[in-house]
C-alpha positions as CSV (number, residue, x, y, z in Angstrom):
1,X,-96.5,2.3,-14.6
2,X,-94.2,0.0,-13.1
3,X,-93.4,0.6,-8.7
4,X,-91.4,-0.9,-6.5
5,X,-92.7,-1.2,-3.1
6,X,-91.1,-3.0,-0.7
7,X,-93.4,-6.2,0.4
8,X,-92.7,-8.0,3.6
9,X,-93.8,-11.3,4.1
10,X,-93.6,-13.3,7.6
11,X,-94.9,-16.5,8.8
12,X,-97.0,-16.2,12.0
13,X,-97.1,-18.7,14.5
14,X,-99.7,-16.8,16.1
15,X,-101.9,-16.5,13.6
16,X,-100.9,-19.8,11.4
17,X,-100.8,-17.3,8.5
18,X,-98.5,-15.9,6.1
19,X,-98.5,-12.0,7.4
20,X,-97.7,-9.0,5.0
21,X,-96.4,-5.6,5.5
22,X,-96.3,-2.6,3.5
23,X,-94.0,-0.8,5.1
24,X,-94.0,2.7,2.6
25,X,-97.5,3.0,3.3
26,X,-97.1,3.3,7.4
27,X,-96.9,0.9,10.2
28,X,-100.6,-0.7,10.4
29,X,-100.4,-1.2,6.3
30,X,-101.1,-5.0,6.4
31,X,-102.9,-7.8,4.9
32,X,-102.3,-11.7,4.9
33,X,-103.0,-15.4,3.5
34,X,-102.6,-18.6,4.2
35,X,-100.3,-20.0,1.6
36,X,-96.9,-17.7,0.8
37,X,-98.8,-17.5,-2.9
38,X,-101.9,-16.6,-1.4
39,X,-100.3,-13.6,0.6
40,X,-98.3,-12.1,-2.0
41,X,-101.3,-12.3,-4.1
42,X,-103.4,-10.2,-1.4
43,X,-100.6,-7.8,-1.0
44,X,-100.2,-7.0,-5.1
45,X,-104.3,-6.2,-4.7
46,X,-103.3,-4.2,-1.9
47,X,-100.8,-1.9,-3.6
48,X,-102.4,-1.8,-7.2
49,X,-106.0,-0.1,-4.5
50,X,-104.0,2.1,-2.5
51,X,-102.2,3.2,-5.6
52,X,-105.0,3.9,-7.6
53,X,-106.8,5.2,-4.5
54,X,-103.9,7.8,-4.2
55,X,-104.2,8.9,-7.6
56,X,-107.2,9.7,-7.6
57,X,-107.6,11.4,-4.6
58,X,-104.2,13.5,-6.2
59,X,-102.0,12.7,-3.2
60,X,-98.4,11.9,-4.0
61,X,-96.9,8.4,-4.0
62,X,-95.0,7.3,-0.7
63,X,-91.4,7.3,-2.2
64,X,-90.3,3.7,-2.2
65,X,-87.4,2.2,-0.2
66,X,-84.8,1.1,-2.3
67,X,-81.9,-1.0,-1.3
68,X,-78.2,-0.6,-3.3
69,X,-77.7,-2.5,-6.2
70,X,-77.3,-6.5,-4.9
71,X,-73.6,-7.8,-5.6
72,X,-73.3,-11.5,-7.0
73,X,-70.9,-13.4,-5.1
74,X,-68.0,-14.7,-7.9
């Protein structure tokens, strides 16, 4: 199946890591790395457990955020 959950990636200066957010899966859905690569790595591991988790437990999918269809300047 192909998803498309919205992944949020941040630089932290706190925490001199890359920072990701879920944000379909609620507020405190995060995980992190610290290379960009390393991050969005983690986060795909992330959504393919919870998805799987989901499934098998039978709860429905969060519904994912979509954003209108992207205009290419001329």
């Amino acid at each position: 199946m192909n998803y498309h959950y919205k992944i949020i990636i941040q630089w932290s200066e706190e925490d001199k890591c890359y920072v990701v957010s879920l944000p379909e899966w609620g507020e405190f859905c995060h995980t992190h790395g610290d290379t960009y690569e390393e991050a969005l790595k983690n986060s795909q591991e992330v959504l393919e457990m919870l998805i799987e988790s989901y499934i098998e437990d039978g709860q429905p999918l969060p519904e994912p955020q979509i954003i209108g269809k992207l205009v290419q300047a001329a």
